[in-house]
PQR file of N, CA, C, O and H, with PARSE charges and radii, in Angstrom:
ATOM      1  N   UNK A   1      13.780 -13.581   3.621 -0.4000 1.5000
ATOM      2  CA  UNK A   1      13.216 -12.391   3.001 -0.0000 2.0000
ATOM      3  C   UNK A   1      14.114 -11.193   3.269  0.5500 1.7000
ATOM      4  O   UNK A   1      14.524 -10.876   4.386 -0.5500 1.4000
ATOM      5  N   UNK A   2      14.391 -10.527   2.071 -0.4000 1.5000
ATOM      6  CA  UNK A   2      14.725  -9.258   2.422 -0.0000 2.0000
ATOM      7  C   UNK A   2      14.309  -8.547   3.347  0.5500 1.7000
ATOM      8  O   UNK A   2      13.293  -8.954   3.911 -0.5500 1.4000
ATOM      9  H   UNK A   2      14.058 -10.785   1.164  0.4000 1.0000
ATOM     10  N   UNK A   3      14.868  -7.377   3.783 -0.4000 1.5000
ATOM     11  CA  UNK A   3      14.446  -6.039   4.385 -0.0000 2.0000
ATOM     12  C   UNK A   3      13.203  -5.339   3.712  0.5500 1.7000
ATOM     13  O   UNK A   3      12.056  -5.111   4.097 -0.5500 1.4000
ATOM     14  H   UNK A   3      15.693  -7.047   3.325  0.4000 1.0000
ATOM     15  N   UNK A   4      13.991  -5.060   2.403 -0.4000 1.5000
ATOM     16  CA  UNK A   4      12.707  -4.363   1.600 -0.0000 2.0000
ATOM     17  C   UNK A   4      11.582  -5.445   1.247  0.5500 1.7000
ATOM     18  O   UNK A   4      10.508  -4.921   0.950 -0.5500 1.4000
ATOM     19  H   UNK A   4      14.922  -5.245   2.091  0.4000 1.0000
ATOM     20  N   UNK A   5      11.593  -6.456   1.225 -0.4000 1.5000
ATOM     21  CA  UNK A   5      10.532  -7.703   1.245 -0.0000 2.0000
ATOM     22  C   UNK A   5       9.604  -7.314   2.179  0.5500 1.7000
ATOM     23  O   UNK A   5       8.496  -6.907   1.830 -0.5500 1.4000
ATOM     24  H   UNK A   5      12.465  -6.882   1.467  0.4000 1.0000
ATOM     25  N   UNK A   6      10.068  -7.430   3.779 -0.4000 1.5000
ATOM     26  CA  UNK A   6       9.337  -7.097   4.888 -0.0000 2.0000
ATOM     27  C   UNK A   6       8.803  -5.721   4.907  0.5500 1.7000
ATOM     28  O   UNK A   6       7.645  -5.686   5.321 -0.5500 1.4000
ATOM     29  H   UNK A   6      10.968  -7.761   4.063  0.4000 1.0000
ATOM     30  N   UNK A   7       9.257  -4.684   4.612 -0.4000 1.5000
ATOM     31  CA  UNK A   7       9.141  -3.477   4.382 -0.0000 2.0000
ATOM     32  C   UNK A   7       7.889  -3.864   3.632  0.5500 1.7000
ATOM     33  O   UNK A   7       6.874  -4.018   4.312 -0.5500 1.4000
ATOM     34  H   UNK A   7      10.199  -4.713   4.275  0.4000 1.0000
ATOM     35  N   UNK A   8       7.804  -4.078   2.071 -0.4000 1.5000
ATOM     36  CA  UNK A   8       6.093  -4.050   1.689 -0.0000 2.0000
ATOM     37  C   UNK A   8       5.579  -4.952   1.923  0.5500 1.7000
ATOM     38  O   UNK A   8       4.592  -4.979   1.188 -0.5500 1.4000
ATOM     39  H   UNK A   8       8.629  -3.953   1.520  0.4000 1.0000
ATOM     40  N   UNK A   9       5.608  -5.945   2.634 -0.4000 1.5000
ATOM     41  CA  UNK A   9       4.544  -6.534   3.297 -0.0000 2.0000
ATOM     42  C   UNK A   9       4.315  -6.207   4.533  0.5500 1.7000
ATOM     43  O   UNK A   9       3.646  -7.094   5.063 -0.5500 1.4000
ATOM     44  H   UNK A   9       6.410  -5.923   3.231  0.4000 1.0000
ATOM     45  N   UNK A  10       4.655  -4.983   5.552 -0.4000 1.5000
ATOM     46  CA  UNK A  10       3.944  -4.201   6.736 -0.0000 2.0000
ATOM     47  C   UNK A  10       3.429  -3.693   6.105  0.5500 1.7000
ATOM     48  O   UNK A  10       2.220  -3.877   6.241 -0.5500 1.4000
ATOM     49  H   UNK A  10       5.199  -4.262   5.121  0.4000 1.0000
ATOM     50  N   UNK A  11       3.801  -2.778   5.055 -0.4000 1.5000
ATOM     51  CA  UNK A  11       2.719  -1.963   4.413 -0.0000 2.0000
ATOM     52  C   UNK A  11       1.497  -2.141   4.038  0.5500 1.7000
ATOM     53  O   UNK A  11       0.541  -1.526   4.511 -0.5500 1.4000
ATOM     54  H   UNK A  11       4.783  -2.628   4.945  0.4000 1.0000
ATOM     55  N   UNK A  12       1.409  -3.402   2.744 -0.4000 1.5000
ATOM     56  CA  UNK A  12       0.643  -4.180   2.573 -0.0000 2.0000
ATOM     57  C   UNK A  12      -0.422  -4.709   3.777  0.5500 1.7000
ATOM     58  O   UNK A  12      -1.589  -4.423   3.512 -0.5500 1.4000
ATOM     59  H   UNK A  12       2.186  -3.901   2.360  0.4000 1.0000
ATOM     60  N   UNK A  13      -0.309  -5.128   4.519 -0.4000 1.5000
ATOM     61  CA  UNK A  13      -0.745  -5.563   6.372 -0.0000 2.0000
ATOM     62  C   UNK A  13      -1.568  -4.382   6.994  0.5500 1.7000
ATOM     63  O   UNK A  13      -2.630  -4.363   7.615 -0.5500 1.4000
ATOM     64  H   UNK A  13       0.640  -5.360   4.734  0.4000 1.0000
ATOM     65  N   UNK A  14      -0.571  -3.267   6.546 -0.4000 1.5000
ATOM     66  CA  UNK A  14      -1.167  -2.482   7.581 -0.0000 2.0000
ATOM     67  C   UNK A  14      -2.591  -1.545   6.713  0.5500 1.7000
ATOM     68  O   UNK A  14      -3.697  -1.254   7.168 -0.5500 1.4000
ATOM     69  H   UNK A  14       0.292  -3.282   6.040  0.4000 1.0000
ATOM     70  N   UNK A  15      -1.954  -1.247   5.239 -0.4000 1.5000
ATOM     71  CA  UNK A  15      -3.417  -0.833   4.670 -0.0000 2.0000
ATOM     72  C   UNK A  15      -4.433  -2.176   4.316  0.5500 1.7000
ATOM     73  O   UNK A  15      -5.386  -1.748   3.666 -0.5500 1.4000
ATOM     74  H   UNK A  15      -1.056  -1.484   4.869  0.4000 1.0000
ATOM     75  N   UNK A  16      -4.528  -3.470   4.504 -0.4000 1.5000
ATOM     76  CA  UNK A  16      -5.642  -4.029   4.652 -0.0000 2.0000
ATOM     77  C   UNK A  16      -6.110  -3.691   5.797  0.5500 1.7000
ATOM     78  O   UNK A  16      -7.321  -3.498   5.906 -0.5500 1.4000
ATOM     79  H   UNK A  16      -3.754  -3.818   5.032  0.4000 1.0000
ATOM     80  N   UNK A  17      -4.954  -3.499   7.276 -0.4000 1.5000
ATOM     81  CA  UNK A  17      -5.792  -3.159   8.667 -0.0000 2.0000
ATOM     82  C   UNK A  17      -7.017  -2.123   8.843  0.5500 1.7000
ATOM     83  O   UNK A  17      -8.045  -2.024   9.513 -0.5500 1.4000
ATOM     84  H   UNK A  17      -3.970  -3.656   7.188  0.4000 1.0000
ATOM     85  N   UNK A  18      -6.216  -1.310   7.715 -0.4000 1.5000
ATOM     86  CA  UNK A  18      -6.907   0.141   7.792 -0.0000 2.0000
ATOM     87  C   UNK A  18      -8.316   0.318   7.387  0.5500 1.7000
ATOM     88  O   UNK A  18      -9.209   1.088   7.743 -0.5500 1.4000
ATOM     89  H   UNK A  18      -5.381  -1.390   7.170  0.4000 1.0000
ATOM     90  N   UNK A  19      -8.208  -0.875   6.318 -0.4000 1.5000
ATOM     91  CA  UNK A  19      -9.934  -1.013   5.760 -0.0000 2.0000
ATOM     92  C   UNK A  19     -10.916  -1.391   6.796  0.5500 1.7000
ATOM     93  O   UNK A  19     -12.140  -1.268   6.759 -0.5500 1.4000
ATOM     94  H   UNK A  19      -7.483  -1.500   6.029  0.4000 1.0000
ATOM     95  N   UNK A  20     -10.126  -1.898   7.771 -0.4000 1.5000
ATOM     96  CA  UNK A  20     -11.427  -2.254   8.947 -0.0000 2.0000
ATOM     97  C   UNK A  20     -12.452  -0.830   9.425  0.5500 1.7000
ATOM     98  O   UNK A  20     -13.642  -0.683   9.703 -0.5500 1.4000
ATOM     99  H   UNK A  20      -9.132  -1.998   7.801  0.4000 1.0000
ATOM    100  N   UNK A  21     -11.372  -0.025   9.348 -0.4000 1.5000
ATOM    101  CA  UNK A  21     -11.621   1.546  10.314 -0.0000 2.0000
ATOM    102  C   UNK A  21     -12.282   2.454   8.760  0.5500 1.7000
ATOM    103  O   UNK A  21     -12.583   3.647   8.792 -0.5500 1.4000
ATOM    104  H   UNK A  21     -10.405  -0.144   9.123  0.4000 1.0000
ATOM    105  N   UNK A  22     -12.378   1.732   7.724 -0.4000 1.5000
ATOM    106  CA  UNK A  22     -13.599   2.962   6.407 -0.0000 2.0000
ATOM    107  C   UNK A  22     -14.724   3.490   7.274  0.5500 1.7000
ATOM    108  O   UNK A  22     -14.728   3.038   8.419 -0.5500 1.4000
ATOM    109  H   UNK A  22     -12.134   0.762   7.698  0.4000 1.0000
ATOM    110  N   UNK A  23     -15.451   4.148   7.038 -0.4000 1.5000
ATOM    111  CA  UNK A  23     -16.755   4.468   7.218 -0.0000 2.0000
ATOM    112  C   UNK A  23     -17.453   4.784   6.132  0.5500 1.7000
ATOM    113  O   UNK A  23     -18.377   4.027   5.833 -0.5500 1.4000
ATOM    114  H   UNK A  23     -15.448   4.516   6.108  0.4000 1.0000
ATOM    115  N   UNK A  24     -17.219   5.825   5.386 -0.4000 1.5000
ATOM    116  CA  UNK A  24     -17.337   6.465   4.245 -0.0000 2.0000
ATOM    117  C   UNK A  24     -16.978   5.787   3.094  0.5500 1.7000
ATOM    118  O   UNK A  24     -17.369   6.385   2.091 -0.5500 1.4000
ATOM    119  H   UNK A  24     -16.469   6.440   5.629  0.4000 1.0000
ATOM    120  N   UNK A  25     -16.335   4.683   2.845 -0.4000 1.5000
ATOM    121  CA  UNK A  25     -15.854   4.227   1.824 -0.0000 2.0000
ATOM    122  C   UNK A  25     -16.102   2.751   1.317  0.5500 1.7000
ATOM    123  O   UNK A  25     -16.074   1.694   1.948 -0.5500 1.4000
ATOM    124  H   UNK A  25     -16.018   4.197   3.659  0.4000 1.0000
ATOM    125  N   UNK A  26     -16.315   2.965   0.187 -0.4000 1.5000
ATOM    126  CA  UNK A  26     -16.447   1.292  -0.475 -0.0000 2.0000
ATOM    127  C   UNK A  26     -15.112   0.335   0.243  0.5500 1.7000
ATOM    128  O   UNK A  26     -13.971   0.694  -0.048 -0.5500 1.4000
ATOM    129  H   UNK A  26     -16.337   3.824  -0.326  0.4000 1.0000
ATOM    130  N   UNK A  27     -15.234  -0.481   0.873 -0.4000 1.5000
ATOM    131  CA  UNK A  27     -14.677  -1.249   1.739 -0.0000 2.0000
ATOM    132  C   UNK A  27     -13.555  -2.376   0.082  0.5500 1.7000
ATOM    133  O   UNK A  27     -12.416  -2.399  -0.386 -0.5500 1.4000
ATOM    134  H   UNK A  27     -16.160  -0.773   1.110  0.4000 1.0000
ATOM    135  N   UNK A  28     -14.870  -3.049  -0.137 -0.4000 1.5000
ATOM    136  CA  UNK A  28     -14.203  -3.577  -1.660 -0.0000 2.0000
ATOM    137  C   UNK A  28     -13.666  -3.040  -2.489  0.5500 1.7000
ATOM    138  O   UNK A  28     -12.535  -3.476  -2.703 -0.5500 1.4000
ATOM    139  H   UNK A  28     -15.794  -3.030   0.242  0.4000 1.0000
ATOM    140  N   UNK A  29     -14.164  -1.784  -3.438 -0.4000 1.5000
ATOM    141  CA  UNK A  29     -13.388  -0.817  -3.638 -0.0000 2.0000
ATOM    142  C   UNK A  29     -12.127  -0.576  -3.560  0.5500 1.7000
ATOM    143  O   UNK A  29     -11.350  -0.667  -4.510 -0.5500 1.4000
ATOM    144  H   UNK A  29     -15.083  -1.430  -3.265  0.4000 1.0000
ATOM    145  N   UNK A  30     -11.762  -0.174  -2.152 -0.4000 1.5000
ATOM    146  CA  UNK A  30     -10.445  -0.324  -1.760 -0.0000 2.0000
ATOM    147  C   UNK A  30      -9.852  -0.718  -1.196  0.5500 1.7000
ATOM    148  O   UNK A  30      -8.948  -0.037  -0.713 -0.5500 1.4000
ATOM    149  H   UNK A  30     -12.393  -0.100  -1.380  0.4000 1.0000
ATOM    150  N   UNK A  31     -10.019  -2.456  -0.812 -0.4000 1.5000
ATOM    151  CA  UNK A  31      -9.132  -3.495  -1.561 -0.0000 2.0000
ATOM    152  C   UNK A  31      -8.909  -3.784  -2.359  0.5500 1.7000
ATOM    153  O   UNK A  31      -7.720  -4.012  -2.578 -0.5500 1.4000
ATOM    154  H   UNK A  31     -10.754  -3.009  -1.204  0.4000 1.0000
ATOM    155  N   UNK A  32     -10.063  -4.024  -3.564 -0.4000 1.5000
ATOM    156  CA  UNK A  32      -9.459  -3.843  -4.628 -0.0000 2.0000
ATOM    157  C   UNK A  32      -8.324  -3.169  -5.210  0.5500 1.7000
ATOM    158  O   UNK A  32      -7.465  -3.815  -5.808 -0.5500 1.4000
ATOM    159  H   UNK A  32     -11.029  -3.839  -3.386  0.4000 1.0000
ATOM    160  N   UNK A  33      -8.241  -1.615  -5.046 -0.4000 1.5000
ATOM    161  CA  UNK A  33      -7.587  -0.695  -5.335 -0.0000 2.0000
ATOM    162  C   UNK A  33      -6.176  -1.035  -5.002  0.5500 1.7000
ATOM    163  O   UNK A  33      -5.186  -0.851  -5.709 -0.5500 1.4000
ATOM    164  H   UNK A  33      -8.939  -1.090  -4.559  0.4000 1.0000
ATOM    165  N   UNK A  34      -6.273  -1.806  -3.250 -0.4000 1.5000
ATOM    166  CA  UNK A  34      -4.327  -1.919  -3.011 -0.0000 2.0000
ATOM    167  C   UNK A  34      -3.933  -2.993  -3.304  0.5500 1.7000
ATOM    168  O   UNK A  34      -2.713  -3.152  -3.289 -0.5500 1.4000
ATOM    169  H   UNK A  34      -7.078  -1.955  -2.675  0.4000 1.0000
ATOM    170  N   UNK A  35      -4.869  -4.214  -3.707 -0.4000 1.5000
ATOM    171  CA  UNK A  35      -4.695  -5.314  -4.687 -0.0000 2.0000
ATOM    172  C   UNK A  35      -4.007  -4.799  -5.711  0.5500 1.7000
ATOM    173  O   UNK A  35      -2.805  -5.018  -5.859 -0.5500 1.4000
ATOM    174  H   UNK A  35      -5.860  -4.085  -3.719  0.4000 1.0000
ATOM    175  N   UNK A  36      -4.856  -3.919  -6.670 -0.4000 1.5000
ATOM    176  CA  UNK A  36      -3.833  -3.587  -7.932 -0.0000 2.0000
ATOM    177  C   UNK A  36      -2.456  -2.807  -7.792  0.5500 1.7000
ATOM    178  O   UNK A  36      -1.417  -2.705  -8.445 -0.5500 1.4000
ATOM    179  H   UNK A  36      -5.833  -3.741  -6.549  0.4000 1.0000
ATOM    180  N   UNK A  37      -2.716  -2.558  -7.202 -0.4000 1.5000
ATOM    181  CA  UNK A  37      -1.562  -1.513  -7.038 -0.0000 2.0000
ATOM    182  C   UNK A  37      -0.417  -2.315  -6.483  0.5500 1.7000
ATOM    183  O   UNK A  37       0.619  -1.973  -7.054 -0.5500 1.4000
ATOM    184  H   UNK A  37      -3.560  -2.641  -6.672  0.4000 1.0000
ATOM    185  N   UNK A  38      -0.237  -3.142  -5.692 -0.4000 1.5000
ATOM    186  CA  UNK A  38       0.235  -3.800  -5.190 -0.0000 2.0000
ATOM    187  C   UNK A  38       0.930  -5.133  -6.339  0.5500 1.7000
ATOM    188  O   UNK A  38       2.078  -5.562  -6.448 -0.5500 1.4000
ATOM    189  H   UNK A  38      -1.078  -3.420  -5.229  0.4000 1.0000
ATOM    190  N   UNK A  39      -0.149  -5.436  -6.949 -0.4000 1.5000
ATOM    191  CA  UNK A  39       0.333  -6.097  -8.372 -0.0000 2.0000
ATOM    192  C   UNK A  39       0.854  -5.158  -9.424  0.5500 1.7000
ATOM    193  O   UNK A  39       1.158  -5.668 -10.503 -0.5500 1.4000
ATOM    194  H   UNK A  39      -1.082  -5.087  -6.861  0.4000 1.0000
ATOM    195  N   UNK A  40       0.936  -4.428  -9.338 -0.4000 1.5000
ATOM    196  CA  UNK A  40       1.734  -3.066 -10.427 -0.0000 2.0000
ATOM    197  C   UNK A  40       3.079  -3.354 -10.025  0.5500 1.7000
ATOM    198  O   UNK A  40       4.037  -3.824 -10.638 -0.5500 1.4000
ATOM    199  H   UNK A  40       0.689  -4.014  -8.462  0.4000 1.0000
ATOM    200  N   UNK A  41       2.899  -2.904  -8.684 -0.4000 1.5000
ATOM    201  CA  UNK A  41       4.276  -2.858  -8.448 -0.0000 2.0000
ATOM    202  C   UNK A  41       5.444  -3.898  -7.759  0.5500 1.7000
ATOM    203  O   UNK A  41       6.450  -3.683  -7.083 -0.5500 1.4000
ATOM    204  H   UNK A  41       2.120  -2.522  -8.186  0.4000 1.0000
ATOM    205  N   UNK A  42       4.614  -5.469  -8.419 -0.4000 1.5000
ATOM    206  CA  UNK A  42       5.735  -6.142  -8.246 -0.0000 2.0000
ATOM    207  C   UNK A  42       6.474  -6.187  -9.630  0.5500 1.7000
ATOM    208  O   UNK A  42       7.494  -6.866  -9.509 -0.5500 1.4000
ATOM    209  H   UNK A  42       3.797  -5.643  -8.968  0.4000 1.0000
ATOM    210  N   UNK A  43       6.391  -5.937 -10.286 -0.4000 1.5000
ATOM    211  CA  UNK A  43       7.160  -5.928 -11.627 -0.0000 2.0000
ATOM    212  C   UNK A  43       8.083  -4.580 -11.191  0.5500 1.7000
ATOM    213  O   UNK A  43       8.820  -4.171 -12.089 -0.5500 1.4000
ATOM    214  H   UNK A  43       5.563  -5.386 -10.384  0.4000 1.0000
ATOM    215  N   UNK A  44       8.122  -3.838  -9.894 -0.4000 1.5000
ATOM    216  CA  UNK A  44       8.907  -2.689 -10.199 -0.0000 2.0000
ATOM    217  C   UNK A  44      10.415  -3.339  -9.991  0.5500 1.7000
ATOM    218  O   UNK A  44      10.357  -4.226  -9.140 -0.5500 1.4000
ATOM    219  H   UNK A  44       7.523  -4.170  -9.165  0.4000 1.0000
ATOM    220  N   UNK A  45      11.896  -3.135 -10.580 -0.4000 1.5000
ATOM    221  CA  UNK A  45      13.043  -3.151 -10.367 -0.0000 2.0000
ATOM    222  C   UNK A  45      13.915  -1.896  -9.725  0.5500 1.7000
ATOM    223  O   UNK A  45      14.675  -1.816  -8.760 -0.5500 1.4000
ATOM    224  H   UNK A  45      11.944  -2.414 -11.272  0.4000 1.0000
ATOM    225  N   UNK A  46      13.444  -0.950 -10.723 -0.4000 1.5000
ATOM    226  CA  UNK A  46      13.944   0.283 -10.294 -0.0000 2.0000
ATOM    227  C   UNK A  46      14.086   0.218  -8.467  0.5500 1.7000
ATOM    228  O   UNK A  46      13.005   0.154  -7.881 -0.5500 1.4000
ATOM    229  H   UNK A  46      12.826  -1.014 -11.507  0.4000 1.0000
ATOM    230  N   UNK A  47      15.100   0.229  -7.774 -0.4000 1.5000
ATOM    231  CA  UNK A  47      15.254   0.884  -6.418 -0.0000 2.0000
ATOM    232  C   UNK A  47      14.354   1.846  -6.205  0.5500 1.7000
ATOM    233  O   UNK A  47      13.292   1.686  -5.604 -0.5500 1.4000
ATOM    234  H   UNK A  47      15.977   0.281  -8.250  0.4000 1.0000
ATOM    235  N   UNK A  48      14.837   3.085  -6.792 -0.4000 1.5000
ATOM    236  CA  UNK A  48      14.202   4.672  -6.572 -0.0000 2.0000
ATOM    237  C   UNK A  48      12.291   4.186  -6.753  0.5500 1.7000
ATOM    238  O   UNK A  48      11.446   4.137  -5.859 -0.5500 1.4000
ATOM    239  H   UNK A  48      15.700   3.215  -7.280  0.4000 1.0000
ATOM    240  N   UNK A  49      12.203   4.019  -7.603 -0.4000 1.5000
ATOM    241  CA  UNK A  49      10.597   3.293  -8.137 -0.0000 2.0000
ATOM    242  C   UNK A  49       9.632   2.861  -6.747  0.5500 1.7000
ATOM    243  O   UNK A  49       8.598   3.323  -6.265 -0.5500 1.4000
ATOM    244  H   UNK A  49      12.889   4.058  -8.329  0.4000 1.0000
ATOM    245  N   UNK A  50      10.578   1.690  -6.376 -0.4000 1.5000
ATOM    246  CA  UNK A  50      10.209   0.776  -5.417 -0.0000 2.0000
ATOM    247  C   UNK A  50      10.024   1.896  -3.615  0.5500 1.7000
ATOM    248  O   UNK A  50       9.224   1.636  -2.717 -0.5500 1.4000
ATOM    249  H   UNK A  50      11.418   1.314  -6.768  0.4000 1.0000
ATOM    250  N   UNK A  51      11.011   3.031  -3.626 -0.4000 1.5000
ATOM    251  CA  UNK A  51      10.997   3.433  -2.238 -0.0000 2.0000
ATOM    252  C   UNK A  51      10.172   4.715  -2.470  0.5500 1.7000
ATOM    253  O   UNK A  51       9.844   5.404  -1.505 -0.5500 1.4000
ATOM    254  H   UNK A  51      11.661   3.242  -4.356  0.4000 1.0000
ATOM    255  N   UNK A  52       9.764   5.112  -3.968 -0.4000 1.5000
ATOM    256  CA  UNK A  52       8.681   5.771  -4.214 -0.0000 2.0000
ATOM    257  C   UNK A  52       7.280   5.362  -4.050  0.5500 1.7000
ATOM    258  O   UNK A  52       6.497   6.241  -3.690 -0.5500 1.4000
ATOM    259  H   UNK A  52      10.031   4.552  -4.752  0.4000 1.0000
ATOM    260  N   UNK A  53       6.827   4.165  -4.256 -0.4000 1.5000
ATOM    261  CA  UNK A  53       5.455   3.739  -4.205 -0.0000 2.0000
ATOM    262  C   UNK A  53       5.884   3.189  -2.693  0.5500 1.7000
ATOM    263  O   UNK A  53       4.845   2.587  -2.425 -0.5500 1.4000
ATOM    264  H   UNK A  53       7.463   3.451  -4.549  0.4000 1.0000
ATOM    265  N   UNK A  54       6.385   3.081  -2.013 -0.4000 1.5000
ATOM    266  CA  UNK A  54       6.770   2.757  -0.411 -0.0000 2.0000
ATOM    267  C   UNK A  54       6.525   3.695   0.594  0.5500 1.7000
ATOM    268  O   UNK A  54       5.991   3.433   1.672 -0.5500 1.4000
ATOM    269  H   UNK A  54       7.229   3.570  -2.231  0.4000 1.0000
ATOM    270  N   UNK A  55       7.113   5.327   0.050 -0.4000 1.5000
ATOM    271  CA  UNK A  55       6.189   6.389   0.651 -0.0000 2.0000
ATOM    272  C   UNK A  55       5.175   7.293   0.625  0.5500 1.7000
ATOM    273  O   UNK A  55       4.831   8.223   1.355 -0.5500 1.4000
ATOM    274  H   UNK A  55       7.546   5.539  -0.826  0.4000 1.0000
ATOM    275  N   UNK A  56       4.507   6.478  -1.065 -0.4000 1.5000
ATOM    276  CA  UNK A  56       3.409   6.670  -1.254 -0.0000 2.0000
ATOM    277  C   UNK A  56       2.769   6.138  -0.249  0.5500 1.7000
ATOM    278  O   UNK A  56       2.241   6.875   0.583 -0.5500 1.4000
ATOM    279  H   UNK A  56       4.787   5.723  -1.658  0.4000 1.0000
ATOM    280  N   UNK A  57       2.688   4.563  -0.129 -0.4000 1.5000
ATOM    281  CA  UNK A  57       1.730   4.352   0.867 -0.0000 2.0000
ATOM    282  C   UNK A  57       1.482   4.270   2.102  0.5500 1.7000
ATOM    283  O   UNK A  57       0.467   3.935   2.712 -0.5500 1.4000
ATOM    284  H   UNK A  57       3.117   3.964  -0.805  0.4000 1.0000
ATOM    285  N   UNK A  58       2.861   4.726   2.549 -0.4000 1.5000
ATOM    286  CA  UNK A  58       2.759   5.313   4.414 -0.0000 2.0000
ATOM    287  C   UNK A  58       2.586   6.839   4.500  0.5500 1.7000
ATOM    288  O   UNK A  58       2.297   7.278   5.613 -0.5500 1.4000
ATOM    289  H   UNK A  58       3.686   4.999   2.053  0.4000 1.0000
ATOM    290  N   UNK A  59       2.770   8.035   3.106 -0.4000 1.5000
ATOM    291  CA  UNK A  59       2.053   8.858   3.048 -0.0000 2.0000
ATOM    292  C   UNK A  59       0.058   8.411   3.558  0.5500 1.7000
ATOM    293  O   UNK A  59      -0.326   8.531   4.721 -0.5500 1.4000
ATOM    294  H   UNK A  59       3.004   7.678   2.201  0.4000 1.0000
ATOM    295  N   UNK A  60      -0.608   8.072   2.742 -0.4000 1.5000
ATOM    296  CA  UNK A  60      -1.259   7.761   3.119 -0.0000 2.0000
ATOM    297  C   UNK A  60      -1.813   7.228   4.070  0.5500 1.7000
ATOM    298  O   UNK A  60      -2.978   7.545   4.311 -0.5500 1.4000
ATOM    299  H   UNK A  60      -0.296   7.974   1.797  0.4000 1.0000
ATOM    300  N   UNK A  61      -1.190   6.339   4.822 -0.4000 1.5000
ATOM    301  CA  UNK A  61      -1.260   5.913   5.591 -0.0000 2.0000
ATOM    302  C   UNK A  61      -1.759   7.163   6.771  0.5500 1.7000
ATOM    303  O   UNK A  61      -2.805   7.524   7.310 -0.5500 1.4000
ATOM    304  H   UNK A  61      -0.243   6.082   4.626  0.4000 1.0000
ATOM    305  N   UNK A  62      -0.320   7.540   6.777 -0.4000 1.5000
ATOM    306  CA  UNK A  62      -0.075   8.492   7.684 -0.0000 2.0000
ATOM    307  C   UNK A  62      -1.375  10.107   7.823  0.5500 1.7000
ATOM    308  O   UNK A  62      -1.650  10.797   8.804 -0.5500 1.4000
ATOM    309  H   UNK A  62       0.530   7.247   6.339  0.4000 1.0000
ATOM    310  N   UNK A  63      -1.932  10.190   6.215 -0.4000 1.5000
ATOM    311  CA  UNK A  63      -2.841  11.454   6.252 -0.0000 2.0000
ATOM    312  C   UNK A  63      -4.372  10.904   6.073  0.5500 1.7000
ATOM    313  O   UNK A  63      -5.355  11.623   6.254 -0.5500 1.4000
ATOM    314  H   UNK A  63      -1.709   9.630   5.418  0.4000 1.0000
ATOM    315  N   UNK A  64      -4.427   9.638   5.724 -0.4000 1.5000
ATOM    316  CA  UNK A  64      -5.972   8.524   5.762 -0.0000 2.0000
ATOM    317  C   UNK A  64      -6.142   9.215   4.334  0.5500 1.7000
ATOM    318  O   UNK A  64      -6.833  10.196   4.609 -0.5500 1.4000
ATOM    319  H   UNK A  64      -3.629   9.055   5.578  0.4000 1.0000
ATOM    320  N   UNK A  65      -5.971   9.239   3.379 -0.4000 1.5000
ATOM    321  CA  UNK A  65      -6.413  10.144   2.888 -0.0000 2.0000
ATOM    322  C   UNK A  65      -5.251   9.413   1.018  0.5500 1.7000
ATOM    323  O   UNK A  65      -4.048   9.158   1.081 -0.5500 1.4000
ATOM    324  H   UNK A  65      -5.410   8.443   3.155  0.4000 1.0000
ATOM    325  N   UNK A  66      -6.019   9.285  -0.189 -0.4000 1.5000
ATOM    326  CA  UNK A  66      -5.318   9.287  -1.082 -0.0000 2.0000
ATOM    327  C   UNK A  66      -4.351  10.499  -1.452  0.5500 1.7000
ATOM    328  O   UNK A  66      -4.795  11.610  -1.160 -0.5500 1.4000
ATOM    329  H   UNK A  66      -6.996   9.493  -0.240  0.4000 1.0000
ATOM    330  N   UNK A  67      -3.148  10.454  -2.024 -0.4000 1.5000
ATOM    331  CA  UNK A  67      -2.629  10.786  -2.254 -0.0000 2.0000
ATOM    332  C   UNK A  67      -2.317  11.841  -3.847  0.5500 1.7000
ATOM    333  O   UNK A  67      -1.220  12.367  -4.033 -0.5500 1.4000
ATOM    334  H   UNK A  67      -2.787   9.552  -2.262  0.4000 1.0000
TER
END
């Protein structure tokens, strides 16, 4: 596996972790949500594309909070 392979799959890993810690939030919902999103963006090629939706989701990560 690539670098960037491993790269979105911590990501991936770490926002399913995160669903443990919802309170407030549809739990299914949003898995669902990084399910799709996550299937969006394997069709991405673009480089730039790919390290854009990459700090989309450690933005988030990082503020709990959508973006």
């Amino acid at each position: 596996m690539s670098t960037r392979q491993l790269e979105v799959l911590r990501l991936y890993r770490d926002l399913l972790r995160y669903s443990q810690t919802l309170k407030y939030t549809d739990v299914n919902f949003y898995l669902t949500r990084i399910k799709q999103e996550f299937a969006k963006g394997k069709t991405l090629e673009n480089e730039d594309d790919i390290v854009r939706q990459l700090a989309k989701g450690r933005e988030f990560l990082k503020n709990k909070r959508l973006i």
